[in-house]
C-alpha positions, 0 to 999 in steps of 0.5 A: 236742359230737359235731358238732363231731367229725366235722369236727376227725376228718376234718380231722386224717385228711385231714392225717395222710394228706398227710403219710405220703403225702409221707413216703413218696414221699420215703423210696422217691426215697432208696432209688432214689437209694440204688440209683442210679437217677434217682427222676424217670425213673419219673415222668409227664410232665404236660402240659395240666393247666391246660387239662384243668382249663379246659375241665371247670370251662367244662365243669361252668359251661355244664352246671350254667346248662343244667341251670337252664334245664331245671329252671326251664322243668319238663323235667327233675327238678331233681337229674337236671338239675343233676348230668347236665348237669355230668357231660355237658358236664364229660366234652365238655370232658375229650374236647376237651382230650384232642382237643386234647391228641393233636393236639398231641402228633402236631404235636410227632412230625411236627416230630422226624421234619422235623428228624431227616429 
């Protein structure tokens, strides 16, 4: 009986949370519209989420094969084969897409300076 709990309590609280969070984030947009002011001048512009989550899913693939092949051939411990091979290739694929991220934010400055000069 208590097994059958853990999961329900978890579900439910996860839930709860999702929800007062969205409550919440609504009730301050209201009071900000309130107050005139634009609820989505605050907000972060998102860019690349698709790719950041490429490259670390590529990333977090490549890193858990390599770590089978550690742990197959003996050189490794598996555990320690199988999650620092993740986090390290997971983090290579974090710093690509932050390389690639930079580059094309200085493209996009270069081109509002040609057309502004």
């Amino acid at each position: 009986m208590v097994e059958i709990l853990v999961p329900i309590s978890i579900s439910l609280g996860a839930f709860a949370m999702i929800v007062l969070l969205r409550k919440f984030q609504n009730a301050e947009k209201l009071k900000m519209i309130e107050h005139g002011m634009d609820p989505n001048a605050h907000s972060p512009k998102t860019r690349g989420k698709g790719l950041k989550f490429a490259l670390v899913a590529i990333g977090v693939g490549i890193g858990l094969l390599v770590g089978s092949v550690l742990d197959s051939s003996g050189i490794v411990y598996e555990e320690v084969a199988y999650f620092s091979m993740g986090f390290i290739f997971g983090g290579i694929g974090l710093l690509i897409g932050y390389i690639l991220e930079a580059k094309q934010l200085k493209e996009e400055e270069k081109a509002e300076q040609g057309d502004k000069g």
